[in-house]
C-alpha positions as a Markdown table, in Angstrom:
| # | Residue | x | y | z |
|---|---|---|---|---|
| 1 | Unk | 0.0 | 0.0 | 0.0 |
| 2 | Unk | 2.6 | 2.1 | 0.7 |
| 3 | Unk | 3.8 | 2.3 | -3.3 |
| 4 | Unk | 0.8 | 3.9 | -3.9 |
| 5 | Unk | 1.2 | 6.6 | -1.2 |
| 6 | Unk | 3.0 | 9.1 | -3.6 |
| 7 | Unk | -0.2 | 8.5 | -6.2 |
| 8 | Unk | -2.8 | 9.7 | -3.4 |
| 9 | Unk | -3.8 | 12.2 | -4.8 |
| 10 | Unk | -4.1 | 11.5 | -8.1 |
| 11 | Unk | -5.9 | 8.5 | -7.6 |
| 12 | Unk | -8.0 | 10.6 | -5.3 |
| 13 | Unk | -8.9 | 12.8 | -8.3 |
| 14 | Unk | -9.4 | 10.0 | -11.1 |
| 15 | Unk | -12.1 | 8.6 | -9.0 |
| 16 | Unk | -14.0 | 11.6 | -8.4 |
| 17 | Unk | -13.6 | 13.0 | -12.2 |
| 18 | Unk | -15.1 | 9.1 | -13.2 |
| 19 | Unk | -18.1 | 9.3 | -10.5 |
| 20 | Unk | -18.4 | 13.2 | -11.2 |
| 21 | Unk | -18.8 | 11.4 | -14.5 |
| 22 | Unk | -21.0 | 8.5 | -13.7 |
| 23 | Unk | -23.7 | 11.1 | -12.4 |
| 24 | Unk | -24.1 | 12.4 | -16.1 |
| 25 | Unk | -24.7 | 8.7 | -17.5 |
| 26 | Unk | -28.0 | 8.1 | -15.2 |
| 27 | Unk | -29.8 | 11.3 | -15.0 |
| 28 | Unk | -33.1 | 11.9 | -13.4 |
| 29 | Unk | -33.9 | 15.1 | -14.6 |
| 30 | Unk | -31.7 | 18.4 | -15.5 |
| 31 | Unk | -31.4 | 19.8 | -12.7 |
| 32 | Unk | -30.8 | 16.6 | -10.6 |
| 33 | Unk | -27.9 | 15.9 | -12.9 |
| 34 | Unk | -26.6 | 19.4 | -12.7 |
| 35 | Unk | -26.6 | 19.8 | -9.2 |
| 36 | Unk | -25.4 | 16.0 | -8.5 |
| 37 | Unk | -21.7 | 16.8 | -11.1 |
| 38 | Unk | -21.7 | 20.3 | -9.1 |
| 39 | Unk | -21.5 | 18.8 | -5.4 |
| 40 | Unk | -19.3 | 15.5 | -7.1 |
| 41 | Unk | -17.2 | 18.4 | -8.1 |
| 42 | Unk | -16.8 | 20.3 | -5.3 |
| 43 | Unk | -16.8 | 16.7 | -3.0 |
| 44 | Unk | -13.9 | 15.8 | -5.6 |
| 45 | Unk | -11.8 | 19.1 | -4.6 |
| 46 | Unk | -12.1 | 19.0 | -1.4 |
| 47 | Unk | -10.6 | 15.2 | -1.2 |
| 48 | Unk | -8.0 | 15.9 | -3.0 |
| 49 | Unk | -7.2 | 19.1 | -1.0 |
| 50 | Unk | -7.5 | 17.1 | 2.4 |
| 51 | Unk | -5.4 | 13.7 | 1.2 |
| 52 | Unk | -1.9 | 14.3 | 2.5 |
| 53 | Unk | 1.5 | 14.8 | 0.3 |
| 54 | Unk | 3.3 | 11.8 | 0.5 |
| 55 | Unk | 6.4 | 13.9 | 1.1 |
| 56 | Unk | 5.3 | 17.2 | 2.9 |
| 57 | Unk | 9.3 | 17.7 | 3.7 |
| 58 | Unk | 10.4 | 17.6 | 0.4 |
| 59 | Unk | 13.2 | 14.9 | 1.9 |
| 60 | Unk | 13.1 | 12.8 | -1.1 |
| 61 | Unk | 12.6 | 15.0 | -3.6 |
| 62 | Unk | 15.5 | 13.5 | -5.7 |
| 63 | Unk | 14.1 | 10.1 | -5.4 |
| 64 | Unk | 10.6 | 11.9 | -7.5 |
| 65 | Unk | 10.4 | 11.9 | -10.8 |
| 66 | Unk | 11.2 | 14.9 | -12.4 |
| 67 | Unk | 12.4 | 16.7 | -15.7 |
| 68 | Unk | 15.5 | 16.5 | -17.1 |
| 69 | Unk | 17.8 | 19.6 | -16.3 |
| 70 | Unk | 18.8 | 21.8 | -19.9 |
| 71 | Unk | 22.0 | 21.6 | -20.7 |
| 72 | Unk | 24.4 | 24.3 | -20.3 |
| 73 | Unk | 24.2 | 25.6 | -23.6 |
| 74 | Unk | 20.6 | 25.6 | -24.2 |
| 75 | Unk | 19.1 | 29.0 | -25.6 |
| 76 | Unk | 15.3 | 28.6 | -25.4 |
């Protein structure tokens, strides 16, 4: 479980973007739908605001994945 720790809050996201999705597929009525993707939305924001960083200290920060430095000579 703890591989997935650094994906928290992505997976958080995925899973409220599908059932913020879901609501549209099964709709009641217009407004029902409407106002079941608004509070999926907001419900989906506020999970992935509260799920934790895996890494709040930034101590492994090299170990993350990211972008290859530019070389010296790069003009961009």
């Amino acid at each position: 479980m703890t591989s997935l720790k650094p994906y928290a809050k992505a997976i958080v996201a995925v899973v409220g973007a599908i059932v913020t999705g879901l609501t549209q597929v099964f709709p009641d009525s217009p407004d029902v739908s409407r106002w079941c993707a608004f509070v999926m939305s907001v419900l989906t924001v506020a999970a992935v605001y509260l799920t934790p960083n895996a890494d709040p200290t930034g101590t492994h920060q090299a170990e993350s994945t990211q972008p290859p430095a530019a070389p010296e000579n790069f003009v961009g």
